[in-house]
C-alpha positions in Angstrom: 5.9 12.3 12.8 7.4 11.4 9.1 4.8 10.8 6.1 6.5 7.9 4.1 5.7 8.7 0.3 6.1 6.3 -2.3 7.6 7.7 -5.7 7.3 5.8 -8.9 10.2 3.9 -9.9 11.0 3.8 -13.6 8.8 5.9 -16.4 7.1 8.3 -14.3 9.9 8.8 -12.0 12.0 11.8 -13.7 8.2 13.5 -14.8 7.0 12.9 -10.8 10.8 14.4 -9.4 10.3 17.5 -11.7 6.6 18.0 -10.7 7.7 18.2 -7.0 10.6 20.6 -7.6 8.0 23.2 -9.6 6.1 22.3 -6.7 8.8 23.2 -4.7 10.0 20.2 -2.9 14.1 19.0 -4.4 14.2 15.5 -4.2 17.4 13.8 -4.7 18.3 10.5 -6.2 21.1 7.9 -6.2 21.3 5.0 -8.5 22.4 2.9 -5.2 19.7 3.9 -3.0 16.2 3.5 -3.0 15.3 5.8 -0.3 15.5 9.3 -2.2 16.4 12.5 -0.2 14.3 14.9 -0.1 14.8 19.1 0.9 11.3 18.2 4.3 12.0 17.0 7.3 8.2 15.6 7.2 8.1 13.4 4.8 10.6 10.4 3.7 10.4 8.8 0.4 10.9 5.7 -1.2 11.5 4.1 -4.6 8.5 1.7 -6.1 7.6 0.9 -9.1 4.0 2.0 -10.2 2.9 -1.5 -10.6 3.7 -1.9 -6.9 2.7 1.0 -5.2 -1.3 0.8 -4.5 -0.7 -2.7 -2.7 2.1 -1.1 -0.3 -0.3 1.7 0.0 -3.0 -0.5 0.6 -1.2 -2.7 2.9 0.4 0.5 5.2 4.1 0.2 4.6 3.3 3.5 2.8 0.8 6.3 3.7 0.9 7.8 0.5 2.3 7.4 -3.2 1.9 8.2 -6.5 0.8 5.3 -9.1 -1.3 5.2 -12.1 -5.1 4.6 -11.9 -4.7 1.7 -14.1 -2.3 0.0 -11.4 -5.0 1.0 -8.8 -7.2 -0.9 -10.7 -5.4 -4.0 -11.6 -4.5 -4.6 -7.6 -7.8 -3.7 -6.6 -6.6 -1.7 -4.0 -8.5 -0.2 -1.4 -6.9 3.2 -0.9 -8.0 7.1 -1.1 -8.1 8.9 -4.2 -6.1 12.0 -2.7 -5.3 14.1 -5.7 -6.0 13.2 -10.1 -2.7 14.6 -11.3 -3.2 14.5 -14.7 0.9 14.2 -16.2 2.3 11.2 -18.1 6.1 10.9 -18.9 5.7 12.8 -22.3 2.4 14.5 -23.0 2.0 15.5 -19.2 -1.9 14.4 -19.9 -3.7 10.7 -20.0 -2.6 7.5 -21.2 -4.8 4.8 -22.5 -4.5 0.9 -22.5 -5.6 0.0 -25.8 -6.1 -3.7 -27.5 -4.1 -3.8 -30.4 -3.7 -6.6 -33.1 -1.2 -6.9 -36.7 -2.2 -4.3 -39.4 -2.4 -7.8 -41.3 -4.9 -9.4 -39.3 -8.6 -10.0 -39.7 -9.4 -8.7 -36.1 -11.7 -5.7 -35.8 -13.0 -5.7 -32.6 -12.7 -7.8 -29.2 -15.4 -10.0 -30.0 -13.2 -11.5 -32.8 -10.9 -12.3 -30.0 -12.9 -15.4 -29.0 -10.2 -18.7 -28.0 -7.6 -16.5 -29.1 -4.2 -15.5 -27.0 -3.9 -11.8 -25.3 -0.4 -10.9 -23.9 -0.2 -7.6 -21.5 0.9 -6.8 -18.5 -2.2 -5.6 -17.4 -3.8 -9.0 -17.1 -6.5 -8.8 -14.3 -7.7 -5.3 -15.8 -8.0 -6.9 -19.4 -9.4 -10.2 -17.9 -12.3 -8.2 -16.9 -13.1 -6.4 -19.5 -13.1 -9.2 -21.7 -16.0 -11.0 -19.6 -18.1 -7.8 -19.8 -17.5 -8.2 -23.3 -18.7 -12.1 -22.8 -15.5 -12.9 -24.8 -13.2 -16.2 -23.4 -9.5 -15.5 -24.5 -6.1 -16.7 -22.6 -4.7 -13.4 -21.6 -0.9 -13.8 -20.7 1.3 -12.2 -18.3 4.1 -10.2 -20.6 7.3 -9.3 -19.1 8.1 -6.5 -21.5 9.1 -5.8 -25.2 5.1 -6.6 -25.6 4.6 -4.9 -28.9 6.8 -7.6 -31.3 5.1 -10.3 -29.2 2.0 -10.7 -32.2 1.3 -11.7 -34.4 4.0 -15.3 -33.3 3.7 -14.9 -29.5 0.2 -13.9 -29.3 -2.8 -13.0 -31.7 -3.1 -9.7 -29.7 -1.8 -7.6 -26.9 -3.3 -4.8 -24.5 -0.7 -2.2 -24.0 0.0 1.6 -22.6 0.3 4.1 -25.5 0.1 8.1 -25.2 0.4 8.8 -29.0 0.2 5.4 -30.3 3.1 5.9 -32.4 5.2 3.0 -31.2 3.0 0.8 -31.8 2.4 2.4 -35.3 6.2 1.9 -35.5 5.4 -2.2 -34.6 3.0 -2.5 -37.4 -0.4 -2.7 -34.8 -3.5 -1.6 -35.2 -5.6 -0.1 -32.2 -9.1 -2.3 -32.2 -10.4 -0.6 -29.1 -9.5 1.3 -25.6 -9.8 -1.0 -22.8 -9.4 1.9 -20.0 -8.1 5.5 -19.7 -5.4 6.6 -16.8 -3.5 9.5 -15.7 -1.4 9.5 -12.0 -2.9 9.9 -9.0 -1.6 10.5 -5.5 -3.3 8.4 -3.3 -3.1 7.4 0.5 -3.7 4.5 3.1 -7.2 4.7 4.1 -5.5 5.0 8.1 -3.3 7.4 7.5 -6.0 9.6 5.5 -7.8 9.3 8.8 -4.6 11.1 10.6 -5.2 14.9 10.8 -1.4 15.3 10.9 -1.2 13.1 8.0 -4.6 14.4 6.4 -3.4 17.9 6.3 0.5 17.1 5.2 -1.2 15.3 2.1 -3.5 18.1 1.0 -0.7 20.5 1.8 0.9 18.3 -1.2 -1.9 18.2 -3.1 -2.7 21.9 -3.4 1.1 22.8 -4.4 1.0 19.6 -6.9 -1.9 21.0 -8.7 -0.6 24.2 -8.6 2.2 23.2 -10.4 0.5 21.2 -13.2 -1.7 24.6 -13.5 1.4 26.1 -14.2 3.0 24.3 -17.0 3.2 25.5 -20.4 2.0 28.8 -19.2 4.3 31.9 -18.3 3.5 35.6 -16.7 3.8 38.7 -18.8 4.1 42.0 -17.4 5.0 45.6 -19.8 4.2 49.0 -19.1 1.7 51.2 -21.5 0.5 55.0 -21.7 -3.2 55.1 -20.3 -3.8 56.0 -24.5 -2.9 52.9 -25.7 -4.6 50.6 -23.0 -6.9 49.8 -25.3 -4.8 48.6 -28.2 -2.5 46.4 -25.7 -5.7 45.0 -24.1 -6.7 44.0 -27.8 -4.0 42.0 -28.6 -4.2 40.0 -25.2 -6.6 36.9 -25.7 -10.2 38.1 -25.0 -10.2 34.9 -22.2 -7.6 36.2 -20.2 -8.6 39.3 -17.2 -5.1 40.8 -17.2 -4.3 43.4 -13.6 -4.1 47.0 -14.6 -2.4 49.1 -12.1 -1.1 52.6 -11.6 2.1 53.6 -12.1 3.9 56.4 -10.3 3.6 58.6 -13.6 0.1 59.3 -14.2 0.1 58.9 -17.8 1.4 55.5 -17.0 0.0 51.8 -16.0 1.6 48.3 -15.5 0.0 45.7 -17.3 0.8 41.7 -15.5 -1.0 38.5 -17.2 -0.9 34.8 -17.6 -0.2 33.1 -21.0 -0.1 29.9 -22.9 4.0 29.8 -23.6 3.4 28.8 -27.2 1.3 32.0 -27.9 3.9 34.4 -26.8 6.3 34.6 -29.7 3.7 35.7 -31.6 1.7 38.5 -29.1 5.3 40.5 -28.2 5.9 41.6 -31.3 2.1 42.9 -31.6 2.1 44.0 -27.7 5.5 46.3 -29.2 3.3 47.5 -31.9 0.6 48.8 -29.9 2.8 51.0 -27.4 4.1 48.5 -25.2 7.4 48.9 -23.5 9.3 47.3 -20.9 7.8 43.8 -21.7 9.1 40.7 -19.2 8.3 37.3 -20.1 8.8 35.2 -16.5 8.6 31.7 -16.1 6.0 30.0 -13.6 6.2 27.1 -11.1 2.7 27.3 -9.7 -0.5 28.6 -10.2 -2.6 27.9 -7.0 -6.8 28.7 -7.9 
């Protein structure tokens, strides 16, 4: 039996291939080929794009893939929220689809929207949000390149941002956030009812998390004389519960810990101060809870 996994096809794709090699699964790509190799004789992928995937999900061709909530949404699929794997292409955290108008224009809010023209590509999505809004405006279907689209091809445009800066960089201005999203893995609602399947998937889950646990952290480990325990332990963050353990010199223990990366440059150099020696800074691929 073979678990046909659906990986997202364009922006997400190199952020999603990554996440399953610190996860420890090599997949292998070819521009020419839209079934990807991959290093598990259980599963066998496939190339989709994120707009795409919930519906082949939906409609069995896949048992599992990973797509955006927002697409999830927008097809009104019916599948199984398996996993919330909360990594973008750049900020590894949530996007937002935001309603954004001209820096020049007299629009504040949606409301001011009324008879106007929206162009996204998130049209169902932005169609309802508007009528819970009780605001009628022709929402367009936009192929790409949506941000130079206003304020000639439309008065305003929903779009994805993570920083916002691109659209800083277009001259928009954000009026309001329409719907937050971050990737999920999710499944056929048959196949989640396999327990072969079932188990494969939260197999995949657990070592997905563990490897968005993982990033931007890395283990530290240093040895210390019992003396000066208490001046290494000081200079750790008060959060973290390092392990203390014996060493085969009595006057001796190994301290190991977990850090934020960005911290470290500037704990070593006290760590050295307080009696620390031997200090190993090791990179992490998962952290399983």
């Amino acid at each position: 039996m073979k678990l046909k996994l659906g990986i997202p096809k364009g922006s997400l794709e190199n952020a999603t291939i990554d996440l399953f090699r610190r996860a420890g699964f090599n997949i292998t790509t070819s521009s020419r080929s839209y079934y990807p190799a991959i290093d598990d004789p259980e599963i066998e992928c496939m190339l989709i794009r994120a707009q795409e995937m919930a519906r082949y999900v939906e409609d069995g061709v896949l048992d599992a893939g990973l797509t955006g909530l927002d697409w999830v949404a927008e097809n009104e699929a019916q599948v199984e929220c398996v996993a919330d794997l909360v990594y973008a292409k750049q900020s590894f955290g949530k996007v937002r689809w935001v309603l954004a108008a001209p820096e020049t224009s007299v629009f504040q809010k949606v409301e001011d929207l009324q008879g106007k023209i929206i162009a996204t590509e998130l049209v169902r999505t932005t169609e309802r949000y508007l009528a819970s809004r009780g605001v009628k405006a022709k929402v367009e279907f936009s192929w790409g390149a949506t941000e130079v689209k206003p304020p000639v091809l439309a008065d305003a445009i929903v779009e994805v941002t993570e920083t916002g800066s691109s659209l800083r960089a277009n001259k928009l201005r954000i009026l309001e956030t329409i719907l937050e999203s971050n990737t999920q893995l999710i499944a056929n609602a048959s196949s989640w009812k396999n327990d072969w399947k079932r188990r494969k998937l939260e197999d995949i889950k657990m070592l997905l998390e563990g490897a968005i646990n993982a990033l931007g952290k890395v283990g530290l480990m240093l040895n210390v004389r019992k003396v000066d325990l208490s001046g290494v332990l000081g200079v750790l963050p008060a959060l973290k519960n390092p392990t203390v353990s014996q060493l085969s010199d009595g006057e001796w223990v190994a301290v190991n810990t977990i850090l934020e990366e960005s911290t470290v440059r500037v704990i070593i150099p006290r760590l050295k101060e307080a009696g620390a020696q031997g200090i190993v800074e090791y990179p992490l691929n998962k952290i399983v809870m």
